[in-house]
C-alpha positions as CSV (number, residue, x, y, z in Angstrom):
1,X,0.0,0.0,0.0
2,X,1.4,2.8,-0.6
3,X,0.7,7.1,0.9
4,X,-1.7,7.5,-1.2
5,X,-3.9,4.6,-0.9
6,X,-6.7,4.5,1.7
7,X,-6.2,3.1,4.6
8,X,-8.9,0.5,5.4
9,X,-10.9,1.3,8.9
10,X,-12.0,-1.4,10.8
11,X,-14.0,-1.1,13.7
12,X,-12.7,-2.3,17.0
13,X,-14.7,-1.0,20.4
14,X,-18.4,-0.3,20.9
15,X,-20.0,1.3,23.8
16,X,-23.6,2.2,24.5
17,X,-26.2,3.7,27.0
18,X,-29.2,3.3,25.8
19,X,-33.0,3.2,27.1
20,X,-32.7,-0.6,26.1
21,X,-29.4,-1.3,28.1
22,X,-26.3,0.0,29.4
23,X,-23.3,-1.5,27.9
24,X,-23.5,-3.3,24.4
25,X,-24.0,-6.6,25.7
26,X,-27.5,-5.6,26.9
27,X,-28.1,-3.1,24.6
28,X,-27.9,-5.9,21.6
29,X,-29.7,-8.4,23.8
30,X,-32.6,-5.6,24.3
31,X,-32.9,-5.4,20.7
32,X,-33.0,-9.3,20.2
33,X,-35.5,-9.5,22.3
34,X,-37.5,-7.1,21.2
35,X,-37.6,-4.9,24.1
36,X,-39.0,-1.5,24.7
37,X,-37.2,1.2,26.4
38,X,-40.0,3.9,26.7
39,X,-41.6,4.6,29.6
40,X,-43.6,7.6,31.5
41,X,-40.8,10.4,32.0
42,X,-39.1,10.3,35.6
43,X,-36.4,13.1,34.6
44,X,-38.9,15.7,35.7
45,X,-42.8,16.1,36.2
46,X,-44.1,16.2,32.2
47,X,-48.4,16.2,34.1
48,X,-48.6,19.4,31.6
49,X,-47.1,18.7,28.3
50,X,-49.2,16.6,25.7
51,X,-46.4,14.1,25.5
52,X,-45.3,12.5,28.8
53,X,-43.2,9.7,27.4
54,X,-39.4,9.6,26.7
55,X,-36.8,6.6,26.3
56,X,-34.7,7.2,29.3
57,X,-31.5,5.7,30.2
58,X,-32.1,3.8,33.5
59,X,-29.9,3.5,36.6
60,X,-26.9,5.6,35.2
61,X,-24.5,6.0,37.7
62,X,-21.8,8.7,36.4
63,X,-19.3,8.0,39.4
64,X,-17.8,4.9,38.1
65,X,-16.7,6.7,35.2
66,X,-15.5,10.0,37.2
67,X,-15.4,11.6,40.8
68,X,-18.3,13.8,41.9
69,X,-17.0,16.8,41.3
70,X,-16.4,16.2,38.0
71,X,-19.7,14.8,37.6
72,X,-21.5,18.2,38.7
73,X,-19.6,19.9,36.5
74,X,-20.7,18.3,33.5
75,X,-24.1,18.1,31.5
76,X,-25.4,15.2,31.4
77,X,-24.9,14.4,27.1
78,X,-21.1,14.7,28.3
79,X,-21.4,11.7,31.0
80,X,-22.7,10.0,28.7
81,X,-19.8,10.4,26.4
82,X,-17.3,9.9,28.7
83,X,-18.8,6.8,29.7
84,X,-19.6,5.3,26.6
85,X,-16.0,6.3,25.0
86,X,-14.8,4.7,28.1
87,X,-17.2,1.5,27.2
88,X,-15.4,0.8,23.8
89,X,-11.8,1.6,24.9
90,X,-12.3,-1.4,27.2
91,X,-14.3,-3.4,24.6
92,X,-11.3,-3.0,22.7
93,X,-8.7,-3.3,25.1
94,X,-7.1,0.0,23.8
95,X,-4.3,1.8,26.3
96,X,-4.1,5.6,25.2
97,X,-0.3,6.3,26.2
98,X,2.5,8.9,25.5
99,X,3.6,6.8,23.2
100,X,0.3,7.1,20.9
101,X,-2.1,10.0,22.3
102,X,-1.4,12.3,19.5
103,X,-2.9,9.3,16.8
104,X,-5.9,9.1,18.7
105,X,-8.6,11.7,18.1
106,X,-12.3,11.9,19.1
107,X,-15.3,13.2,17.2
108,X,-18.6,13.1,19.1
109,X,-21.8,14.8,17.7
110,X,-24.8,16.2,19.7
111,X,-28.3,18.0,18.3
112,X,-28.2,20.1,21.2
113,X,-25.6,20.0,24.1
114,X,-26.3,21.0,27.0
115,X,-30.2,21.8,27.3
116,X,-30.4,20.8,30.5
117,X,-28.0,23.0,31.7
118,X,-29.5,25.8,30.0
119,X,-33.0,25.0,31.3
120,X,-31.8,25.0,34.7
121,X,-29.8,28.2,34.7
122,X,-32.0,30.2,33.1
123,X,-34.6,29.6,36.3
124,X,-31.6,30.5,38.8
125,X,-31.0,33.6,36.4
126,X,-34.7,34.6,37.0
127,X,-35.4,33.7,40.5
128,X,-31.8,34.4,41.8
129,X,-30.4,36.9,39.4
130,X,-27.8,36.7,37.1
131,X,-25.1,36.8,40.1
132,X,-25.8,33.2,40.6
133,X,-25.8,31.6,37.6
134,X,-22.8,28.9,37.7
135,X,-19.6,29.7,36.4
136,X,-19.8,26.5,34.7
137,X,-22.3,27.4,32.6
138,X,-21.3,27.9,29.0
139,X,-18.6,24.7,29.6
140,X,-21.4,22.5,30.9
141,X,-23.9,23.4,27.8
142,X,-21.9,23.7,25.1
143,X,-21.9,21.2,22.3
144,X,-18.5,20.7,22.0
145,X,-17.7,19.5,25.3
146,X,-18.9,15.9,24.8
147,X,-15.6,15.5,22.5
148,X,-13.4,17.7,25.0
149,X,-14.7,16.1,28.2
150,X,-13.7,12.6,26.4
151,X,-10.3,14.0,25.4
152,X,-9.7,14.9,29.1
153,X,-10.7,11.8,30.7
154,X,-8.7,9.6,28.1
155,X,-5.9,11.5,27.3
156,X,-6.5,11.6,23.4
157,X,-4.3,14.0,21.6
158,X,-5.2,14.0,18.0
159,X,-8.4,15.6,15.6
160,X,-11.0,16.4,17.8
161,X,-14.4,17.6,16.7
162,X,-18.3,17.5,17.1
163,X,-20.7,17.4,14.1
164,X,-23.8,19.4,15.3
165,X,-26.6,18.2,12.3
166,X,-29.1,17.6,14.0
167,X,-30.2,13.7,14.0
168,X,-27.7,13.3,11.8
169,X,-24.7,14.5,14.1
170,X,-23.9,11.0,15.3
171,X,-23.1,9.6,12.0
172,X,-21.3,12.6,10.3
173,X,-19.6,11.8,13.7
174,X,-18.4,8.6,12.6
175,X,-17.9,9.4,8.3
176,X,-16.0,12.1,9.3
177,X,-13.3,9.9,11.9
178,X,-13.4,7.2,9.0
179,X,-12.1,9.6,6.9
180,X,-9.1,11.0,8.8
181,X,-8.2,7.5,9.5
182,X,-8.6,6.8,6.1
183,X,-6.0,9.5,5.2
184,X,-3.5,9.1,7.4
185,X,-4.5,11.9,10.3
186,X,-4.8,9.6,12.8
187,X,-4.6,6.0,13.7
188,X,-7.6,5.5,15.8
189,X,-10.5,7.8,16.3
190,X,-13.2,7.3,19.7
191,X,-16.5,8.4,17.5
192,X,-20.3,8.7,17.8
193,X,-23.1,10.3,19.3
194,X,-24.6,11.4,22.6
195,X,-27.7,13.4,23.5
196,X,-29.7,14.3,26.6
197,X,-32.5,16.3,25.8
198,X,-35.3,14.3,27.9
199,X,-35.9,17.8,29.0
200,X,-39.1,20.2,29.8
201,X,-38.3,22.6,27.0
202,X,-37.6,20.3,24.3
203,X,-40.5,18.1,25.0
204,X,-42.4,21.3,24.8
205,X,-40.9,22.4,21.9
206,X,-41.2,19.1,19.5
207,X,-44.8,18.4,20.5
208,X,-45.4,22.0,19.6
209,X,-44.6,20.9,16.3
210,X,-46.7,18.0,16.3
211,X,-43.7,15.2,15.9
212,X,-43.8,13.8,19.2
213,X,-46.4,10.7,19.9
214,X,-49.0,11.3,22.6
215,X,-49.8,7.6,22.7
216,X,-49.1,8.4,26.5
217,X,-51.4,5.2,28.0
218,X,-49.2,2.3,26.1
219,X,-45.4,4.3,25.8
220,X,-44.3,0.6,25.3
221,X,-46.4,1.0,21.3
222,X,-45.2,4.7,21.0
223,X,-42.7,4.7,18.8
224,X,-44.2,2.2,15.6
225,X,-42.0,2.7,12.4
226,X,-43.7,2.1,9.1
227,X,-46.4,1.3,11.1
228,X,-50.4,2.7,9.9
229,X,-51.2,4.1,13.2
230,X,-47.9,5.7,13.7
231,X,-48.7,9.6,15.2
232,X,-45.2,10.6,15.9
233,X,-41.7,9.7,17.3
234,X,-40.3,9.7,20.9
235,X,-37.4,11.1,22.5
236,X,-34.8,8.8,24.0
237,X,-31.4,9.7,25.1
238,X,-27.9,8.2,25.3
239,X,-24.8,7.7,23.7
240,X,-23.5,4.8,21.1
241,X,-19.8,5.4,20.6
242,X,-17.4,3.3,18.1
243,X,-13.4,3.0,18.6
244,X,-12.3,3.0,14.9
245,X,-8.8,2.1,13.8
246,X,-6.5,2.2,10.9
247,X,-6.4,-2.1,9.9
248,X,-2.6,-2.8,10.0
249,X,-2.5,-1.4,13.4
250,X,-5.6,-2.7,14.8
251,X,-4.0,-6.3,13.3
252,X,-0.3,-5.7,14.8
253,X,-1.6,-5.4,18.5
254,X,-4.2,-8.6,17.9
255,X,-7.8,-7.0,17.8
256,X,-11.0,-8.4,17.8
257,X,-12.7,-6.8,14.9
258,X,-16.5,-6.3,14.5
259,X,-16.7,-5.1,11.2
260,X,-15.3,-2.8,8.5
261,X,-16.6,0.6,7.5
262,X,-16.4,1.2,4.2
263,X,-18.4,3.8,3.0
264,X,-19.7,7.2,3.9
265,X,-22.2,9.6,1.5
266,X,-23.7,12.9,3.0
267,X,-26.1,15.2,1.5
268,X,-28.5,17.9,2.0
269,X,-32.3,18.5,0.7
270,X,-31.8,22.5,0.7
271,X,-35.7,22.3,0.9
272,X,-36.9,22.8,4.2
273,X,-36.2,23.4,8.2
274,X,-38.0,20.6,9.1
275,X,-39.5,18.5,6.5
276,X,-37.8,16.0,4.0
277,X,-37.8,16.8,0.2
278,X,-41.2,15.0,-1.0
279,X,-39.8,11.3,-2.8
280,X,-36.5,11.2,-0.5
281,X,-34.4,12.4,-3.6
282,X,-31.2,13.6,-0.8
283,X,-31.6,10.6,1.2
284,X,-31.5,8.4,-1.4
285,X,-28.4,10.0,-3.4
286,X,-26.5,10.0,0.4
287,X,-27.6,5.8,0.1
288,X,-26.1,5.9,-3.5
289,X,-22.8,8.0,-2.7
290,X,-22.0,5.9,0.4
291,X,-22.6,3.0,-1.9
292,X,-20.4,4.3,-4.6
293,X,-17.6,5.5,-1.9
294,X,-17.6,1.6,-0.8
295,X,-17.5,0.1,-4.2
296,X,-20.6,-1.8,-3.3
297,X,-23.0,-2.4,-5.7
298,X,-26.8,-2.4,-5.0
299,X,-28.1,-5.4,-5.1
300,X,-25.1,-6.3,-2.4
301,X,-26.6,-4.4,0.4
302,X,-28.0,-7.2,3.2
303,X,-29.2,-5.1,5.9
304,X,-30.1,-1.5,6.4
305,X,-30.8,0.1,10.0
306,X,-33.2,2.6,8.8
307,X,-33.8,6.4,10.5
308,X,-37.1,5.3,10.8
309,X,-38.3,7.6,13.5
310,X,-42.3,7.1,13.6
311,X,-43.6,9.8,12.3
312,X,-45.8,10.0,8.9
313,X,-43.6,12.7,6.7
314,X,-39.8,10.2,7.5
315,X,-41.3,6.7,7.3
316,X,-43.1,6.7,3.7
317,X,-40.1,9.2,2.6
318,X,-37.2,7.1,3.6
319,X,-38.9,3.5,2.2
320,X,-39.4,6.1,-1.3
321,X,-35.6,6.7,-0.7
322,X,-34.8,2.9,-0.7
323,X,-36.9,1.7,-3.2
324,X,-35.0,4.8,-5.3
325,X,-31.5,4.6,-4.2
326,X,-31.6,0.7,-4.4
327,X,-34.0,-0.1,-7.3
328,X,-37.4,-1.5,-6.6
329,X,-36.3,-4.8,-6.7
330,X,-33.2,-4.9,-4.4
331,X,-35.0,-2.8,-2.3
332,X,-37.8,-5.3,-1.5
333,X,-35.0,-8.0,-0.7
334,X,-32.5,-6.3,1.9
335,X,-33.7,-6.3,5.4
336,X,-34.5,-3.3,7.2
337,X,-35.1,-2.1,10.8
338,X,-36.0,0.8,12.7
339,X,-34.3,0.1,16.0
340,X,-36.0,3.5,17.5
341,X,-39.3,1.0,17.8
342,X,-37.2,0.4,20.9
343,X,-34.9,3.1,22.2
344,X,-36.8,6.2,20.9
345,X,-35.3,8.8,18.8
346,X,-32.1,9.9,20.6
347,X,-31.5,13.2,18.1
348,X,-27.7,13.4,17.5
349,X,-27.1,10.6,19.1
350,X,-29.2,8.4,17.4
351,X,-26.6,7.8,14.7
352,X,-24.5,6.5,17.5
353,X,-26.3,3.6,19.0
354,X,-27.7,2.4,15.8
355,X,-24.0,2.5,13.9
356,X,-23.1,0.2,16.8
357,X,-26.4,-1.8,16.3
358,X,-25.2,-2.4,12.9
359,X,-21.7,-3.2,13.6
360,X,-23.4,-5.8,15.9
361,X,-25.6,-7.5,13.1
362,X,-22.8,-7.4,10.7
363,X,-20.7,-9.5,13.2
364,X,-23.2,-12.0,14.8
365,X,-25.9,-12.2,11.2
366,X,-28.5,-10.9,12.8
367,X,-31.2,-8.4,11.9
368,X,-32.6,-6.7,14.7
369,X,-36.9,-6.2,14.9
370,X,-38.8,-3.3,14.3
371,X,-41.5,-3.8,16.9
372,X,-45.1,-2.7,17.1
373,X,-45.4,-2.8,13.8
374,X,-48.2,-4.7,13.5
375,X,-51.0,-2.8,10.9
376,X,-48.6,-1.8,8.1
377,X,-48.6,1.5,6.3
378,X,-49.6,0.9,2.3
379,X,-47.0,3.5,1.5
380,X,-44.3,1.5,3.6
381,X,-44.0,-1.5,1.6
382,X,-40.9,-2.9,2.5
383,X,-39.7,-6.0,4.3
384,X,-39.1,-4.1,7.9
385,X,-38.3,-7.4,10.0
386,X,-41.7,-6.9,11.6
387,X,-41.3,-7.4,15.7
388,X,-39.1,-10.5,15.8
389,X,-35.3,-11.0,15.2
390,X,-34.0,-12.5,12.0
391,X,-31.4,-15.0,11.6
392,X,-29.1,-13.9,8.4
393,X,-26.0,-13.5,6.7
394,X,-25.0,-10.1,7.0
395,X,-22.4,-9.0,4.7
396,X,-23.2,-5.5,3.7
397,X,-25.2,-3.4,5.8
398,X,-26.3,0.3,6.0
399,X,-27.1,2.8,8.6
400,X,-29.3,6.0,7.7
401,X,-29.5,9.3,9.7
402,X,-31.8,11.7,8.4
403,X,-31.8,15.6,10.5
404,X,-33.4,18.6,10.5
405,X,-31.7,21.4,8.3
406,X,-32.1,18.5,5.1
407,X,-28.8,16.8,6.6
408,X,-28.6,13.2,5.2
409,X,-25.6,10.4,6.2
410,X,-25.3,6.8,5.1
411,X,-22.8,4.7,6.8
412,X,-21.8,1.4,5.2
413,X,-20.1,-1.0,6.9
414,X,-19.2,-4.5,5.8
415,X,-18.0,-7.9,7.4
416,X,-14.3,-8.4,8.3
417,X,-12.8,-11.1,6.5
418,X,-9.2,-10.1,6.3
């Protein structure tokens, strides 16, 4: 190989908080399973706001990744990060030293940062006065501090970034540390998503626009991808980070590889804040540039972890998308899943936990459900794994992110076989 040749990117570590589990081992068995992580919010009182439901991450403890000082110091998307990123350098068994710090860099996207934080300041600014708002403030909330926070705590030296796209941050996240791997900036990159915006205002804010699900009596049949009687989305929150690493040094310290990534397309609708362009026509070229970027040809693709957020406008456009990107008849063989059926729709880092869901089914052949899926929508026609697991090869598979702004990512990412 010589300079000038990509490097291949291999992927190496995985960590996850999710509303379905805590670590990847539970997070994958949730999804096997079938298992719904939505419940009535606990984060704070929601009896006012038309949507009451929220995947939440359960029984997080951040002092076994830091002290408690630390801990108040930081916004709650950034614990997340820290722990996750912590997650796959374990998973990996990847020691960040002198000798290597500066070839390890971080890029972790967010849709919002530090909401929370904001939220909370802004009611000591008006009850307390502007004298006691915390002097860790604009550190706590600011969206960059996922990636910086994880730089600290691991002592990674090299690129560092955050993609802010909206639900799409997670996997520019991840296309963006393949490609500096791929050209030589760095030798590993800690990448992802994380997002903690189970919050008053937010909630407000997205049912004020209609997208959120007020199916508040059964949260557990919320969030129905593809499904007729689908009446929005629901928020979840977490992180889903992957350690990536350049191949002949993942192979000279004897890795365990997952999977390879091999492709990465990114496009924008320049239609509207909010809504898709009508057919899909930007998420299906970002489908057809990540598939070109891999070499991969169409009818090659097994398994695609769709965006497939629950709401009427992203469903029927994103199966138009397939069926356009892939060809009709490709498109009705590959398998395809909306994992947020399950964990809600985690915003930025959505592209996170479901890159590492399909690293997972790329690695073990198997196609998670999409559950509660049950009266299927005529204009989502597809074969969506409807609500039980699926034994299958999984060579080739794809992972869609879809954000507000007309952002569109495709990851692909294929099986390791030397």
């Amino acid at each position: 190989m010589t300079n000038l040749e990509p490097k291949r990117v291999v992927v190496t570590g995985l960590g996850a908080l999710t509303p379905v589990g805590s670590t990847p081992e539970d997070y994958w068995a949730g999804l096997l399973a079938g298992r719904s992580g939505i419940g009535r919010i606990s984060l704070f009182d929601p009896s006012r706001h038309a949507c009451q439901i929220a995947g939440e991450v359960k029984d997080f403890d951040p002092h076994q990744y830091m002290d408690r000082k630390e801990a108040k110091r930081m916004a709650r998307f950034a614990q997340f990060a820290v722990a996750a990123s912590h997650e796959a350098l374990a998973d990996a068994k990847f020691t960040i030293d002198d000798l290597n710090a500066e070839q390890v860099g971080i890029i972790i996207g967010t849709g919002v940062g530090g909401l929370d934080v904001m939220e909370e300041q802004q009611e000591v600014y008006l009850t307390r006065g502007p004298s006691r708002c915390s002097p860790f403030l604009v550190p706590m909330m600011i969206a960059n501090m996922a990636a910086g926070l994880t730089a600290i705590h691991v002592g990674a030296k090299g690129p560092n970034s955050c993609s802010v796209t909206a639900c799409a941050a997670g996997s520019n996240s991840i296309g963006d540390a393949f490609r500096l791997i791929q050209r030589g900036y760095a030798q590993a990159m800690i990448c992802g998503g994380a997002e903690a915006a189970v919050t008053p205002l937010a909630v407000a804010g997205f049912a004020s626009m209609k997208a959120l699900s007020t199916r508040n009596d059964d949260p557990e049949h919320a969030s129905r991808p593809f499904d007729r009687d689908r009446d929005g989305f629901v928020m979840g929150e977490g992180a889903g980070i992957l350690l990536l690493e350049e191949l002949e040094h993942a192979l000279s310290r004897g890795a365990r590889i997952y999977a390879e990534i091999v492709g990465y397309g990114m496009t924008c609708d320049a239609h509207h804040i909010t809504a898709p362009v009508p057919g899909g026509l930007g998420a299906a070229r970002a489908i057809q540039l990540a598939l070109k970027d891999a070499d991969i040809g169409s009818a090659d693709v097994d398994y695609i972890n769709a965006h497939g957020t629950s709401t009427p406008a992203n469903d029927a456009t994103e199966t138009q998308a397939i069926k356009t990107a892939l060809g009709e008849e490709n498109a009705r063989k590959v398998a395809i899943s909306s994992t947020k059926s399950m964990t809600g729709h985690l915003l930025g880092g959505s592209g996170g936990i479901e890159a590492v869901a399909t690293v997972l089914a790329c690695a073990n052949d198997r196609v998670p459900p999409t559950i509660n899926l049950e009266n299927p929508d005529p204009a989502c026609d597809l074969d969506y794994v409807a609500n039980e697991s699926r034994s299958q090869t999984v060579n080739i598979a794809l992972s869609n992110s879809f954000g507000f702004g007309g952002h569109n990512v495709t990851l692909v990412f294929k099986k390791y076989a030397g």
